[in-house]
N, C-alpha and C positions, 0 to 999 in steps of 0.2 A: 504494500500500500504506500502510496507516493503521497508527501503532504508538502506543501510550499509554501513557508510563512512571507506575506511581505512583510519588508525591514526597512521605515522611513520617516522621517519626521528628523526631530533631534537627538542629538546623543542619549538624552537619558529615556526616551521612549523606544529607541533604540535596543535598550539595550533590557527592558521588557519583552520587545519581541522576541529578539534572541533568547531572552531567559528560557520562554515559552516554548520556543522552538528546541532548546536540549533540554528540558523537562518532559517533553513527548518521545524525544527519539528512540525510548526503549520501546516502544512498540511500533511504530511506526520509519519510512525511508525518508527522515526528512533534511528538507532543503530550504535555502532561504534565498527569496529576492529581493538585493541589496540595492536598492534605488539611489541611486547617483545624485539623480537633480535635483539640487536644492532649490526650495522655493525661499526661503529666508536665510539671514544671514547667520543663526545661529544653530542652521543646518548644515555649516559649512564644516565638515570634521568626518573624517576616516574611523570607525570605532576599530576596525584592527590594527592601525598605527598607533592605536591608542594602547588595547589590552594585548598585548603580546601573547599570552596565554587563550585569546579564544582562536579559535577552528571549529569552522562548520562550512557544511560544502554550498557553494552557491548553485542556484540552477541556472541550467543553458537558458537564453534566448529562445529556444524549440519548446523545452518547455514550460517555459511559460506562456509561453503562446499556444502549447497546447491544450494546456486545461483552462485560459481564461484568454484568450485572444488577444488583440492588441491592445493598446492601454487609451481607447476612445471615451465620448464622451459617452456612445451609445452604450458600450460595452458597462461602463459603470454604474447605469442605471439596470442593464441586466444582471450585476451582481448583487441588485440587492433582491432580486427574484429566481434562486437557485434551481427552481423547480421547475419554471417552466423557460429555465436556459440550456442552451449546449453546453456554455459554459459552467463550472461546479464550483462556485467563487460562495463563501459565508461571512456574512457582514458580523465578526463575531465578536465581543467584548466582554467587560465585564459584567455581571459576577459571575463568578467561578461556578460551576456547574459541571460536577463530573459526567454529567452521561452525554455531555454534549462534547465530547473528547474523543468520539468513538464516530470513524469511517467507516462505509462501506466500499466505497471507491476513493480513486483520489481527489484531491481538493487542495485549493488554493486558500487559502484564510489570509483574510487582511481584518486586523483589529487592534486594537492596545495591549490589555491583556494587562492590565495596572494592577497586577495581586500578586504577592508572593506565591498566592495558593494553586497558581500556576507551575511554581517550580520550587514548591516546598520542598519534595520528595529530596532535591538534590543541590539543597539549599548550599551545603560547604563546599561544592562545585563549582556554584555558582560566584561564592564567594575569593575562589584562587582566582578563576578566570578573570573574573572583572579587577584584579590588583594593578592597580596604579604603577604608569613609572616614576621612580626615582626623581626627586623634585633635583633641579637640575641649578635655576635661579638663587643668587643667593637668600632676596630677600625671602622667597619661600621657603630657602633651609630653613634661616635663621626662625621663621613664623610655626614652621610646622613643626619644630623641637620646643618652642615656647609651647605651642598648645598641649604639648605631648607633659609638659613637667607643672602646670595650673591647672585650677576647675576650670578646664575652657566651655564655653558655650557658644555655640554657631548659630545665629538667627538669619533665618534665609524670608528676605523680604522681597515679592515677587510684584510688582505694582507695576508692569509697563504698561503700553496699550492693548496687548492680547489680554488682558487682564479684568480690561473695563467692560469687556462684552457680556450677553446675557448669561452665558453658560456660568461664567465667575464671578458676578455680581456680588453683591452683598457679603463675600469670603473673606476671612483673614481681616478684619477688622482691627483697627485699634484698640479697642477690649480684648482683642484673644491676645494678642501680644503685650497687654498690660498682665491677663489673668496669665497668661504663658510663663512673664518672669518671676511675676510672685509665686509662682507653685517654685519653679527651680530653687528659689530664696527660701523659700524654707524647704527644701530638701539635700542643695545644696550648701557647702559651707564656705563660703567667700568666693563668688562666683568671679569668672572673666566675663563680660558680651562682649562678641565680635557679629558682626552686623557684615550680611552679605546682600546686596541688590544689584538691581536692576533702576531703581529709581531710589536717588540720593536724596530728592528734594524732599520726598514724602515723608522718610523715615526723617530726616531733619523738622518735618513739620508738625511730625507726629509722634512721634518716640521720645518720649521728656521721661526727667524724673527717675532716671537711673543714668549709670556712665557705660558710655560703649564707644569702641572702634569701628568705625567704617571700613571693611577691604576691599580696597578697589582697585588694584594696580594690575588685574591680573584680566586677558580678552574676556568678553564675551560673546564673540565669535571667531573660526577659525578654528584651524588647529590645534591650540591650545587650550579650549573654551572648558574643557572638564578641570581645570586646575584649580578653582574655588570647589566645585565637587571634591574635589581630593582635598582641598585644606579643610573642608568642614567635615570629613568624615576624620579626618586629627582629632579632631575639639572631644572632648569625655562626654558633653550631651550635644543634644541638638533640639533647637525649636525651628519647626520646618514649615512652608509655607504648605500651599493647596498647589505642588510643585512637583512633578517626576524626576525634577533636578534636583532638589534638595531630598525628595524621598529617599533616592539611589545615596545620598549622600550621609543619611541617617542610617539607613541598612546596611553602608559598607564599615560604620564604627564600629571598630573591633573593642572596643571599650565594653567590657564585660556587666561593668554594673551601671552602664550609661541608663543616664533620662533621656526619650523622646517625646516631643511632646509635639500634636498636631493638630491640625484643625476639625472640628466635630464635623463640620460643613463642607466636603469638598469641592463641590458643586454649587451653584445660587440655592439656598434651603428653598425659593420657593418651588423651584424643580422637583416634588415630590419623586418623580421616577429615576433620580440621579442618586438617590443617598441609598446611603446601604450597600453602596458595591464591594465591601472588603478591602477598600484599600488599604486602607490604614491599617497595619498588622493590631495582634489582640493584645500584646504586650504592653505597644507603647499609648502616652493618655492623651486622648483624646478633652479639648476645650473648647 
């Protein structure tokens, strides 16, 4: 049985896919299409340049074109009707639903796939694979040994413009990020913040009333753009946004008795059909 995840978006949705896709392979031939074209600039990044430790095999051109045709406008509106296409495409996502893991033919899945519960089974695989290289830069030596010897705490503030639209609305407010550091304070004993964004202004306009570092000297796009991912999974906790960038970066702290702490709301709450999808592991708390 032939399965073909596509793999496309950003680094860290990326890199769900992939999860996804060697969380199946023990039952299934599977393969992945690794989508080249970027549409935004923080799509702009090779994930195997990055994890040196992942291998999985990509599929031809044939077939991909086999099981779902060219990549039309028409054709994408026949993938989200399987049933009555040639084509065998499943508009698949979360939540995690094991009986829907099971082919009878081959199939081409395009989805997110945003749950560990995707690839719990082979969780500390997942974990070599995705290992960071070696900070290279001084000042991120010097940063990511500081985090490593303080209570560091990584707060990932995600406020751009993809951020304002309906889907993310009403997220990550100012109160969860107020309630975010008081729970750390008192679980924590003389905490760091270090404050990671996307929009400086915000967190300057809005984040009072405690002391934090801005880190910003590092892309956020290109080749380089996983490198705040890798300093925040340094820090001993992490308060993470409604972010797959900051997610990956709280799940790759090897930090044994770390805090995470995330948002209850991943999605606009008034979206009733968006909550509940398991993103958020059962461990870390939810605010």
């Amino acid at each position: 049985m032939k399965v073909i995840v596509r793999v496309s978006q950003g680094l860290a949705n990326r890199m769900f896919q992939v999860a996804f896709a060697l969380g199946i392979s023990d039952k299934y031939n599977v393969k992945i299409d690794y989508i080249r074209k970027k549409k935004f600039a923080h799509e702009d990044i090779d994930m195997f340049k990055v994890f040196k430790n992942l291998h999985i095999e990509e599929a031809t051109s044939y077939e991909i074109r086999e099981l779902c045709g060219e990549d039309t406008f028409f054709n994408k509106i026949l993938r989200r009707f399987p049933f009555i296409s040639k084509s065998v495409i499943y508009p698949f996502d979360v939540p995690y639903i094991a009986e829907r893991l099971q082919w009878k033919r081959d199939v081409y899945l395009i989805g997110t796939f945003q749950s560990e519960q995707f690839f719990y089974g082979i969780k500390n695989k997942i974990k070599k694979i995705f290992e960071f290289p070696q900070l290279e830069d001084d000042i991120n030596i010097a940063f990511g040994n500081a985090l490593s010897k303080e209570n560091s705490v990584a707060i990932h503030v995600r406020k751009g413009q993809d951020y304002m639209k309906d889907i993310l609305q009403n997220t990550c407010d100012v109160m969860y990020y107020e309630k975010s550091i008081q729970y750390i304070r008192e679980h924590v004993e003389a905490p760091r913040f270090y404050v990671f964004t996307d929009n400086k202004e915000w967190v300057k306009d809005n984040l009072k009333g405690f002391k934090y570092e801005i880190i910003d000297w590092n892309p956020t796009a290109g080749p380089k753009n996983y490198l705040d991912m890798q300093l925040m999974s340094l820090a001993k906790h992490n308060i993470i946004a409604n972010s797959t960038y900051s997610w990956w970066s709280a799940w790759l702290n090897n930090n044994k008795d770390k805090i995470v702490v995330a948002p209850l709301h991943w999605y606009n709450p008034k979206m009733k059909n968006l909550q509940n999808l398991g993103i958020v592991p059962q461990n870390w708390i939810k605010l």
